[in-house]
PyMOL Python script that loads the backbone (N, CA, C, O; Angstrom):
from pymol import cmd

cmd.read_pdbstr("""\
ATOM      1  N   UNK A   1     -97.785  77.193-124.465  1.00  0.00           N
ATOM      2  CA  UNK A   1     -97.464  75.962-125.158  1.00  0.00           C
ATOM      3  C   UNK A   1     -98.430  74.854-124.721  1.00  0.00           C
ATOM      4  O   UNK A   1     -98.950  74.119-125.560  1.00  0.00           O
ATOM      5  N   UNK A   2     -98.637  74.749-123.594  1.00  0.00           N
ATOM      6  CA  UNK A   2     -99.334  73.547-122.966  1.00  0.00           C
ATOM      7  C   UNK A   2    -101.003  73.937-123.393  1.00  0.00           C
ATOM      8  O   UNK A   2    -101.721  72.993-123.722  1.00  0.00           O
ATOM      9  N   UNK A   3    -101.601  75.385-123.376  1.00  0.00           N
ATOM     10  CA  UNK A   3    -102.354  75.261-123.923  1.00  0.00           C
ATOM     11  C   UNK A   3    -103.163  74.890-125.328  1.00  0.00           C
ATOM     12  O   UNK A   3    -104.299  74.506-125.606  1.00  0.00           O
ATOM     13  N   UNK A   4    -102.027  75.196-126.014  1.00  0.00           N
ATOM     14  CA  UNK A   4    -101.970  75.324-127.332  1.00  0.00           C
ATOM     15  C   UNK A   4    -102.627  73.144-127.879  1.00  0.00           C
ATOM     16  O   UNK A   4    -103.450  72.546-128.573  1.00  0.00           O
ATOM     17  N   UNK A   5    -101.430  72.887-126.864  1.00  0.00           N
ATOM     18  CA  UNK A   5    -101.550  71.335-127.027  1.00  0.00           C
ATOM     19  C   UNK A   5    -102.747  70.626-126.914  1.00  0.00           C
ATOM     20  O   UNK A   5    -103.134  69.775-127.715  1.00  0.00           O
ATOM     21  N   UNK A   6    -103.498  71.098-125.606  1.00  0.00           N
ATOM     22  CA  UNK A   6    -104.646  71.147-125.024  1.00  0.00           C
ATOM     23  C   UNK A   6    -105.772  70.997-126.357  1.00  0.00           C
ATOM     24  O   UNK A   6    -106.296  69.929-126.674  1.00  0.00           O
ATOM     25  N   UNK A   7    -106.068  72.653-127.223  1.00  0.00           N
ATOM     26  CA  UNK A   7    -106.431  73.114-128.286  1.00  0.00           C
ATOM     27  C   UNK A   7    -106.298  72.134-128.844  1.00  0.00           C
ATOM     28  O   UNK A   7    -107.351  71.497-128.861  1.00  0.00           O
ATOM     29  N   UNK A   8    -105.371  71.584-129.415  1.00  0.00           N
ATOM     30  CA  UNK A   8    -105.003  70.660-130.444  1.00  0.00           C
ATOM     31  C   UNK A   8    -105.713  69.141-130.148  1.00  0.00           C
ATOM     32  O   UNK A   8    -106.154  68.247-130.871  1.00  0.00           O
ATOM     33  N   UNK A   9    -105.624  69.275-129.191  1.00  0.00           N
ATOM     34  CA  UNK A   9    -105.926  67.806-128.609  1.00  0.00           C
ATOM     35  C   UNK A   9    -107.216  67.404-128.534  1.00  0.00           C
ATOM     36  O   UNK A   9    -107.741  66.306-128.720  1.00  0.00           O
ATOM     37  N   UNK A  10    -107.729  68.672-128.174  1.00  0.00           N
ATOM     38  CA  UNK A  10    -109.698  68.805-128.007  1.00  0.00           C
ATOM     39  C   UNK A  10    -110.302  68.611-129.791  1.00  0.00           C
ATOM     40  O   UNK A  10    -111.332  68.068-130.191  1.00  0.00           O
ATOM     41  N   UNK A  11    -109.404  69.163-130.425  1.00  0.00           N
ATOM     42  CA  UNK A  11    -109.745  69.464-131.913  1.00  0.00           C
ATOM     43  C   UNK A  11    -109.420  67.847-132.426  1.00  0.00           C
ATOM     44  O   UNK A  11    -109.662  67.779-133.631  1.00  0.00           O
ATOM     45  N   UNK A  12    -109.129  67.040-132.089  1.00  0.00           N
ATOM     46  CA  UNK A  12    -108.102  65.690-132.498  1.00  0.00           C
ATOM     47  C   UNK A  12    -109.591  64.918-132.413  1.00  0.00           C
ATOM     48  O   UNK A  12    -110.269  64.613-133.394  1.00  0.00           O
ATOM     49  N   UNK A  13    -109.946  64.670-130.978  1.00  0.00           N
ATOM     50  CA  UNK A  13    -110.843  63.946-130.414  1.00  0.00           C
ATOM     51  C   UNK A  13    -112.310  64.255-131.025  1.00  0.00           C
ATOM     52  O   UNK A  13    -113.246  63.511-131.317  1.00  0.00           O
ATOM     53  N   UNK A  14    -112.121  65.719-131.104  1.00  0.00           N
ATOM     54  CA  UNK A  14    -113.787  66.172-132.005  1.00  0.00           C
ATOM     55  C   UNK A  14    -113.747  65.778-133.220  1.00  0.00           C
ATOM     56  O   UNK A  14    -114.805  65.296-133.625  1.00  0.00           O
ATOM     57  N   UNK A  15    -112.703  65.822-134.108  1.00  0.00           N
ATOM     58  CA  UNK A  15    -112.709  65.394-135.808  1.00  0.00           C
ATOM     59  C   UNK A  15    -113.088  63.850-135.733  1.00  0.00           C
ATOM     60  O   UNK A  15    -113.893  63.348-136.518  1.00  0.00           O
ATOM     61  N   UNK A  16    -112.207  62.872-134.354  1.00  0.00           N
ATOM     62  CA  UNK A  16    -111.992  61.605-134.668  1.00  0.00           C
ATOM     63  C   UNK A  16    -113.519  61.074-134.393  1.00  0.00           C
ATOM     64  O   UNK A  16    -114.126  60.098-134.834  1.00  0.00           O
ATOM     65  N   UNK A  17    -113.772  61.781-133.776  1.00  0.00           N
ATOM     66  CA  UNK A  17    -115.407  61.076-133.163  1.00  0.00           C
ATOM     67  C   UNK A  17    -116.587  61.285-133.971  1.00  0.00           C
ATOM     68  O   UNK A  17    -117.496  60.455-133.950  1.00  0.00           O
ATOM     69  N   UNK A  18    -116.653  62.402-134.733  1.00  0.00           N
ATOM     70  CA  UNK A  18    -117.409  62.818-136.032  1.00  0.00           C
ATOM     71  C   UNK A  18    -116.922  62.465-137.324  1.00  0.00           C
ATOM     72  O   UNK A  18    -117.449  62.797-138.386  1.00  0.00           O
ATOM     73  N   UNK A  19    -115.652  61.618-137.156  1.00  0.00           N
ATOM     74  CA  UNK A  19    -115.596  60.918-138.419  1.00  0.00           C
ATOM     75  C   UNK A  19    -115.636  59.113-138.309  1.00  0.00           C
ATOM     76  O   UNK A  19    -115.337  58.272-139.156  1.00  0.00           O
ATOM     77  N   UNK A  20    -116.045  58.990-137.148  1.00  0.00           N
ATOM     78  CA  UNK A  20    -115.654  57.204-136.531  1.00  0.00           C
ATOM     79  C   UNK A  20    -114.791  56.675-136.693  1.00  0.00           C
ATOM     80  O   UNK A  20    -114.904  55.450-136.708  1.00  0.00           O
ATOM     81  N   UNK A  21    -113.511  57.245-136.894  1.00  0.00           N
ATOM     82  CA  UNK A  21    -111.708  56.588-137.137  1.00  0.00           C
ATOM     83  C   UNK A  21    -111.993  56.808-138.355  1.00  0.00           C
ATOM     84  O   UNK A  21    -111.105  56.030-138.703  1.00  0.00           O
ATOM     85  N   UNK A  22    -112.505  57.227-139.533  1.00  0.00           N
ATOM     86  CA  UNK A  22    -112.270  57.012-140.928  1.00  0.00           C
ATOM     87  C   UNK A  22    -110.940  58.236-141.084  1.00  0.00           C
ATOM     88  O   UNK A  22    -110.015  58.076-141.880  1.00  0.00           O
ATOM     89  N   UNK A  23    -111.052  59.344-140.248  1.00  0.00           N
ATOM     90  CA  UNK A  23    -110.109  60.508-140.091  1.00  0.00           C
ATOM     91  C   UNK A  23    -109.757  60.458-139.009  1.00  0.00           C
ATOM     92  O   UNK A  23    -110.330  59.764-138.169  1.00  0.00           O
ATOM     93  N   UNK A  24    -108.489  61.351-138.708  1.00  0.00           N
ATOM     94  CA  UNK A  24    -107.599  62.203-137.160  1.00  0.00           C
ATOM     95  C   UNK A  24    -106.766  63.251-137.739  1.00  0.00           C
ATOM     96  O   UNK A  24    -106.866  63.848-138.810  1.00  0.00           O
ATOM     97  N   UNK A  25    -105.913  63.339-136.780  1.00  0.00           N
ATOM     98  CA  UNK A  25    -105.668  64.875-137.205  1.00  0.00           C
ATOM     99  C   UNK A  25    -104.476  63.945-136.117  1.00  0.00           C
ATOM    100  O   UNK A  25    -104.832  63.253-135.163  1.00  0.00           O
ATOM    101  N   UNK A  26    -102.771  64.196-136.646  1.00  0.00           N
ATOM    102  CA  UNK A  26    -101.735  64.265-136.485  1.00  0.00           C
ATOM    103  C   UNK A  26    -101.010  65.623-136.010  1.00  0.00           C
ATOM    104  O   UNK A  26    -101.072  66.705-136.593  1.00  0.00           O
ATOM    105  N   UNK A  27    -100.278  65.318-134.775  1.00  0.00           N
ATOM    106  CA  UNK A  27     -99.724  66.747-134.161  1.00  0.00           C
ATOM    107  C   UNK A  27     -98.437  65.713-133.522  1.00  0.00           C
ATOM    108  O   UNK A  27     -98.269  64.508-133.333  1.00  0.00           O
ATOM    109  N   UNK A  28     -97.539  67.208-133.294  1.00  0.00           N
ATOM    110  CA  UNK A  28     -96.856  66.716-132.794  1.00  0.00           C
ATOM    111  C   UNK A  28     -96.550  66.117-131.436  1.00  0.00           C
ATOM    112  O   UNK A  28     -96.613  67.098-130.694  1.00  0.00           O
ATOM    113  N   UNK A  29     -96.240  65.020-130.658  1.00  0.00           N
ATOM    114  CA  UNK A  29     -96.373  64.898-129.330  1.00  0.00           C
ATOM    115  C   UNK A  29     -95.077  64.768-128.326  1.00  0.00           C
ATOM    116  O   UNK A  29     -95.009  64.371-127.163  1.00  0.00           O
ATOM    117  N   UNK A  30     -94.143  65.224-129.171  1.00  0.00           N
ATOM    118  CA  UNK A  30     -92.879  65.562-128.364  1.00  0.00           C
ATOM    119  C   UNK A  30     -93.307  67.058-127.546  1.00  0.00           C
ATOM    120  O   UNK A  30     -92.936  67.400-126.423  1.00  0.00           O
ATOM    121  N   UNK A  31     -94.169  67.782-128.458  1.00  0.00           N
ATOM    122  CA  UNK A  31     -93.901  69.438-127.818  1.00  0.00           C
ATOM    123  C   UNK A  31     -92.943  70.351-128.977  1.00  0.00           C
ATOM    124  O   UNK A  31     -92.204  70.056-129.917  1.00  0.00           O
ATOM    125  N   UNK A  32     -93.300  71.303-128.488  1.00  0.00           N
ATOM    126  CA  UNK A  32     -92.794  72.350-129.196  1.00  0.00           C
ATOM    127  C   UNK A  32     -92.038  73.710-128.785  1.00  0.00           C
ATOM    128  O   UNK A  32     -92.973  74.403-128.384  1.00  0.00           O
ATOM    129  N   UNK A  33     -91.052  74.357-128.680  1.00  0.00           N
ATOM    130  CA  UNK A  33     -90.375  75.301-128.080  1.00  0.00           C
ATOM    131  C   UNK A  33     -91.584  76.786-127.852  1.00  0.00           C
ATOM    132  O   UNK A  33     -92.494  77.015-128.648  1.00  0.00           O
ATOM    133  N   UNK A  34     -91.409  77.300-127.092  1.00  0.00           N
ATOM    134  CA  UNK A  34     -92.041  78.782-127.007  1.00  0.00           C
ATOM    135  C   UNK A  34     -92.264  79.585-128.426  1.00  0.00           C
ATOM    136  O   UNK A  34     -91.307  80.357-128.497  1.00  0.00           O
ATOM    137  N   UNK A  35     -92.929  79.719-129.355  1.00  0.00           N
ATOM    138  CA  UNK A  35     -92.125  81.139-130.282  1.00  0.00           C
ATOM    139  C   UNK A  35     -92.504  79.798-131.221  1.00  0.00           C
ATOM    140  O   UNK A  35     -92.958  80.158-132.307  1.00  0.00           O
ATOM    141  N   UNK A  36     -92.437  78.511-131.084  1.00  0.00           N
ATOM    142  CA  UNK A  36     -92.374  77.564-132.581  1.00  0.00           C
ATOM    143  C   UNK A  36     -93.821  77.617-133.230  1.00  0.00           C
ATOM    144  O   UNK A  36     -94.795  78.068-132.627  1.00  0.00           O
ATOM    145  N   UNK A  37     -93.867  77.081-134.595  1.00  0.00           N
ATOM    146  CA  UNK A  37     -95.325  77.328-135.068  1.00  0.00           C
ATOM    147  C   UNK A  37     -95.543  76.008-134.879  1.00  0.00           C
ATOM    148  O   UNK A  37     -94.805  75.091-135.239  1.00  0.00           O
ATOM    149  N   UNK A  38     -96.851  75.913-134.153  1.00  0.00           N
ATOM    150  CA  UNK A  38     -98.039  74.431-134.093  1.00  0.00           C
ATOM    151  C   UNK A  38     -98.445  73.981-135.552  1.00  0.00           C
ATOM    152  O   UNK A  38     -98.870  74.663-136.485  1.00  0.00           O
ATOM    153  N   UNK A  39     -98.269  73.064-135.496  1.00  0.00           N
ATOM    154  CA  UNK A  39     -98.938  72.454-136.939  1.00  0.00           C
ATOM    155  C   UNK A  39     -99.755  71.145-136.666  1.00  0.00           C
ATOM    156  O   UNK A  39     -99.169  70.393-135.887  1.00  0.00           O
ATOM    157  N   UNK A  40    -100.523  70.857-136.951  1.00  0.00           N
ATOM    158  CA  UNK A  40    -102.086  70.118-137.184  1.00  0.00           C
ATOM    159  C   UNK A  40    -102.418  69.760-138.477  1.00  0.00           C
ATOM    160  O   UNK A  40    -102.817  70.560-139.324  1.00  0.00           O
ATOM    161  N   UNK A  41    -102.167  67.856-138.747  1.00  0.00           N
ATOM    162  CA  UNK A  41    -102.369  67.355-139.968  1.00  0.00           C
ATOM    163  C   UNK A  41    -103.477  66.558-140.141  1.00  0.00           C
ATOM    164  O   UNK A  41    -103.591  65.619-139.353  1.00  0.00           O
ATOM    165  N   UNK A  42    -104.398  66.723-141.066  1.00  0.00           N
ATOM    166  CA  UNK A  42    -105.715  66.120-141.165  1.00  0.00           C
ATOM    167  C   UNK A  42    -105.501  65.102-142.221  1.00  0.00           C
ATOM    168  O   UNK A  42    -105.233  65.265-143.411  1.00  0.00           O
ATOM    169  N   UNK A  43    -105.688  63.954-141.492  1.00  0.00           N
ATOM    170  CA  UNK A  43    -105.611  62.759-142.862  1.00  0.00           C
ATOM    171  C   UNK A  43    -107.037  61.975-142.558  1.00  0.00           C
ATOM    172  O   UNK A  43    -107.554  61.887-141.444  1.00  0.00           O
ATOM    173  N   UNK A  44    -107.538  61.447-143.739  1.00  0.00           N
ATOM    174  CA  UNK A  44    -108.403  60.925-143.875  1.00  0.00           C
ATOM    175  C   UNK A  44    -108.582  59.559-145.151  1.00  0.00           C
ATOM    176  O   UNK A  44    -108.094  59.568-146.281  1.00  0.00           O
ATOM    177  N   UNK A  45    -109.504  58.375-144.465  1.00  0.00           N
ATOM    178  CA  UNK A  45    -109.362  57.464-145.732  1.00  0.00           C
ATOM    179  C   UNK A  45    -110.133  57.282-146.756  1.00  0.00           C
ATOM    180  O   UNK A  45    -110.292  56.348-147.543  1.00  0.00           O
ATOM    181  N   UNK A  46    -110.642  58.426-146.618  1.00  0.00           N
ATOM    182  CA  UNK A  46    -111.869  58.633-147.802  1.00  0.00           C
ATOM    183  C   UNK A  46    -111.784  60.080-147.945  1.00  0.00           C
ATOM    184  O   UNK A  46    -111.513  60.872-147.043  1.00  0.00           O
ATOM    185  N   UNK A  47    -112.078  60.392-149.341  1.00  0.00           N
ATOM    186  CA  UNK A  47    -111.871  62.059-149.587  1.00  0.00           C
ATOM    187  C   UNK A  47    -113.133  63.158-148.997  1.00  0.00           C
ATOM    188  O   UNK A  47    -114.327  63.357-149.219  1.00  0.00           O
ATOM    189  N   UNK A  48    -112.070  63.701-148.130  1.00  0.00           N
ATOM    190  CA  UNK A  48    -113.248  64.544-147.476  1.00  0.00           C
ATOM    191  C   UNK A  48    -113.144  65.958-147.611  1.00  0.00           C
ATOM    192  O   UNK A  48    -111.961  66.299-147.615  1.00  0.00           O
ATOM    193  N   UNK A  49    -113.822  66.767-147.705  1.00  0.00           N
ATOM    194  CA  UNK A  49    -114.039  68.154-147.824  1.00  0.00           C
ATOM    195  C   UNK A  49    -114.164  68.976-146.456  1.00  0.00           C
ATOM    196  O   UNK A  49    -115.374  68.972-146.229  1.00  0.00           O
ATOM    197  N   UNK A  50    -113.767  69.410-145.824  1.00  0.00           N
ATOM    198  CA  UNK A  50    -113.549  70.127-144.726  1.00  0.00           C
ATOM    199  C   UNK A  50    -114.377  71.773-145.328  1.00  0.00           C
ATOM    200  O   UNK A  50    -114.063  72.474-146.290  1.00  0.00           O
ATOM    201  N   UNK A  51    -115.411  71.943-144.385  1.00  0.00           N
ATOM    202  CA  UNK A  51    -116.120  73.264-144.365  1.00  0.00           C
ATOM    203  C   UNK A  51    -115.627  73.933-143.626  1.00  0.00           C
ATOM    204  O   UNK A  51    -115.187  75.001-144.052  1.00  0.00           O
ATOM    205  N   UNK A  52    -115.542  73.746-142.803  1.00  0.00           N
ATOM    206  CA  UNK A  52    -114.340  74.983-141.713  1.00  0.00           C
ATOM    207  C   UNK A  52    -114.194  74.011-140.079  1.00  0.00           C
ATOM    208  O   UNK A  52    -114.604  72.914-139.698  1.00  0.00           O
ATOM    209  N   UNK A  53    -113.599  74.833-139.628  1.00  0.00           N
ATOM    210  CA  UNK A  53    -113.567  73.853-137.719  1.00  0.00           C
ATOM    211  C   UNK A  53    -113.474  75.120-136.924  1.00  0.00           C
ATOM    212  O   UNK A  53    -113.446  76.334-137.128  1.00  0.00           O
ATOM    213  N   UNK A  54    -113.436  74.195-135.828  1.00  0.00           N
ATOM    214  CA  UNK A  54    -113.338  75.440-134.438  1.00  0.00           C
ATOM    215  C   UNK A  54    -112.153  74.701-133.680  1.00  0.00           C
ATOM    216  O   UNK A  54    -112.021  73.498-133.453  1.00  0.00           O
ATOM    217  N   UNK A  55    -111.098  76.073-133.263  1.00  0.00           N
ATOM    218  CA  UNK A  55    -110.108  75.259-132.216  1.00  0.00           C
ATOM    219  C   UNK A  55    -110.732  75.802-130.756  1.00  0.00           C
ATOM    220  O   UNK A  55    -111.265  76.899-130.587  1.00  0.00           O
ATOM    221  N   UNK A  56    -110.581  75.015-129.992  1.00  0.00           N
ATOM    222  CA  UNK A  56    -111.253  75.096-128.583  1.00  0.00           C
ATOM    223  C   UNK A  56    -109.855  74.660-127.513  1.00  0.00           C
ATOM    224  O   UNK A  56    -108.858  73.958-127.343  1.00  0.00           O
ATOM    225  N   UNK A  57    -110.869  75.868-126.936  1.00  0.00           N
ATOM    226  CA  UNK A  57    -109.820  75.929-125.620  1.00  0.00           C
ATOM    227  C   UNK A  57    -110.395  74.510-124.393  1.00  0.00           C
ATOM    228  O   UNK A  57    -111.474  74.643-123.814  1.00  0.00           O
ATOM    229  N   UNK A  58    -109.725  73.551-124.214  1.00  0.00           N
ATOM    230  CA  UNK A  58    -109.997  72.292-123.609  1.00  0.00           C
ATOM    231  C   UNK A  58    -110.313  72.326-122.308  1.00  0.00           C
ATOM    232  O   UNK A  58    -110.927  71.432-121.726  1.00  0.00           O
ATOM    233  N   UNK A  59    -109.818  73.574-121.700  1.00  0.00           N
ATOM    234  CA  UNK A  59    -109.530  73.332-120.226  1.00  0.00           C
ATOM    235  C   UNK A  59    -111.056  74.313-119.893  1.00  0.00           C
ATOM    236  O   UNK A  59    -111.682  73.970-118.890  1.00  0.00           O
ATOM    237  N   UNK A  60    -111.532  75.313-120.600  1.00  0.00           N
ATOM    238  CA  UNK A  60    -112.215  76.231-120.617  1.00  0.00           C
ATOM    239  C   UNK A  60    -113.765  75.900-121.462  1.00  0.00           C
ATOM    240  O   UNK A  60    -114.829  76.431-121.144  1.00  0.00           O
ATOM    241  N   UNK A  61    -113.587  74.902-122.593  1.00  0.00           N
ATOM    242  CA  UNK A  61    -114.600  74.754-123.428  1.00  0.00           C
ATOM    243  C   UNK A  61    -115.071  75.763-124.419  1.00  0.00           C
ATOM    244  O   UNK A  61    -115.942  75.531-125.258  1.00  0.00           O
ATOM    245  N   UNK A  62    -114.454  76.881-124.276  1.00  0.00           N
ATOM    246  CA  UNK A  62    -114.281  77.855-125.343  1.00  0.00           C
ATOM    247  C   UNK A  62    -113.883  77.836-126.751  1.00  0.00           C
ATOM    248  O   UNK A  62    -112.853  77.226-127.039  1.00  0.00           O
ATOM    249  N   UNK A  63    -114.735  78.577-127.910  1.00  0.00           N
ATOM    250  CA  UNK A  63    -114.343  78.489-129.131  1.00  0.00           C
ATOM    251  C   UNK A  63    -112.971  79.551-129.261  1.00  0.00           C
ATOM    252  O   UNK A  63    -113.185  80.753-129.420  1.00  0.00           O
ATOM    253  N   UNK A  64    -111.714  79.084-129.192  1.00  0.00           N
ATOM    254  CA  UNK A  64    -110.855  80.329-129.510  1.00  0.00           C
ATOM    255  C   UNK A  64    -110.684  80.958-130.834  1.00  0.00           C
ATOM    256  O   UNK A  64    -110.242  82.080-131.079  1.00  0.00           O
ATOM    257  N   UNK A  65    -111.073  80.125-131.580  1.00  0.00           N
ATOM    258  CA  UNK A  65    -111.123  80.741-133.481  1.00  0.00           C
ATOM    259  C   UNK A  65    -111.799  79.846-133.891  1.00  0.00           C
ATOM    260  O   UNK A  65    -111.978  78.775-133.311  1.00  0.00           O
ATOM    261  N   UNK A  66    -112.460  80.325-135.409  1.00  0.00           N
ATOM    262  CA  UNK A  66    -113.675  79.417-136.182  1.00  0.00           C
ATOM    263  C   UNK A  66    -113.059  79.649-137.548  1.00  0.00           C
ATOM    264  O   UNK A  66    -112.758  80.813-137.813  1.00  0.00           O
ATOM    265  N   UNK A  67    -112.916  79.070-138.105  1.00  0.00           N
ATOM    266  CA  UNK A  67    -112.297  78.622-139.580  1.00  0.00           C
ATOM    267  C   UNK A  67    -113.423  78.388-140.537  1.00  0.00           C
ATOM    268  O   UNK A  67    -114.197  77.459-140.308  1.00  0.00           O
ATOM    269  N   UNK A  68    -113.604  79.239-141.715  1.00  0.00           N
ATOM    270  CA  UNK A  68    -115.234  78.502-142.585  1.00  0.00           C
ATOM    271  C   UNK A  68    -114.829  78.618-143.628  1.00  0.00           C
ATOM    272  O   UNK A  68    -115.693  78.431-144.485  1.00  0.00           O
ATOM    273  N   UNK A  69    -113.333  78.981-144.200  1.00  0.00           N
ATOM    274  CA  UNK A  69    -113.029  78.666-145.657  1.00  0.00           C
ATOM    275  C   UNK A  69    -112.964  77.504-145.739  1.00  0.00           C
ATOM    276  O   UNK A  69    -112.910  76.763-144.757  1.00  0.00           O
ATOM    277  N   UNK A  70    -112.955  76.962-147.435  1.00  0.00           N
ATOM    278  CA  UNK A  70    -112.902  75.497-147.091  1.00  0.00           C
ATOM    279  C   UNK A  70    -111.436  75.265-147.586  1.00  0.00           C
ATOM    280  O   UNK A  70    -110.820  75.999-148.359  1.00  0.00           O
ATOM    281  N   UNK A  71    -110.982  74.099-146.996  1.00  0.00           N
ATOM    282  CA  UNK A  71    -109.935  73.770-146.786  1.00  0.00           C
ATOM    283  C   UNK A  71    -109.170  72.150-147.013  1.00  0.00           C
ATOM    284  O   UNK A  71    -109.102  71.201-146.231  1.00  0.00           O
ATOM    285  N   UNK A  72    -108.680  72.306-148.349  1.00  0.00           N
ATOM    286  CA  UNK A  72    -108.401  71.069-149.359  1.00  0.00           C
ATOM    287  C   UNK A  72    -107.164  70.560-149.220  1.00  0.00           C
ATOM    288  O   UNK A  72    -106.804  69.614-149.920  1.00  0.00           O
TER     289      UNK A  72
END
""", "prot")
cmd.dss("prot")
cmd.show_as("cartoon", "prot")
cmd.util.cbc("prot")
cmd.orient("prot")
């Protein structure tokens, strides 16, 4: 779980900084039970097209999955 958050969190900071605040990415920050599904919301104030991302492991710097469909 805590990693997962980690993931999420590294992925938050990489979108927000390559988009200069125009985008972020919304998660939850209460936490989430063992077994629950993570969800990760991308809002943006201008219409953007997403080519794919990478979730990264934060603590490690590792790519754990790469995403290249695109995603509307």
């Amino acid at each position: 779980m805590k990693k997962t958050f980690l993931i999420l969190v590294a992925l938050a900071l990489f979108v927000s900084c390559r988009h200069e605040n125009q985008s972020w990415i919304r998660i939850n920050q209460i936490g989430y039970k063992p077994g629950d599904i993570k969800v990760a919301v991308f809002i943006s104030t201008k219409k953007d097209k997403i080519k794919g991302f990478n979730l990264v492991n934060s603590t490690s710097g590792k790519v754990v999955m790469t995403f290249n469909d695109p995603v509307e």
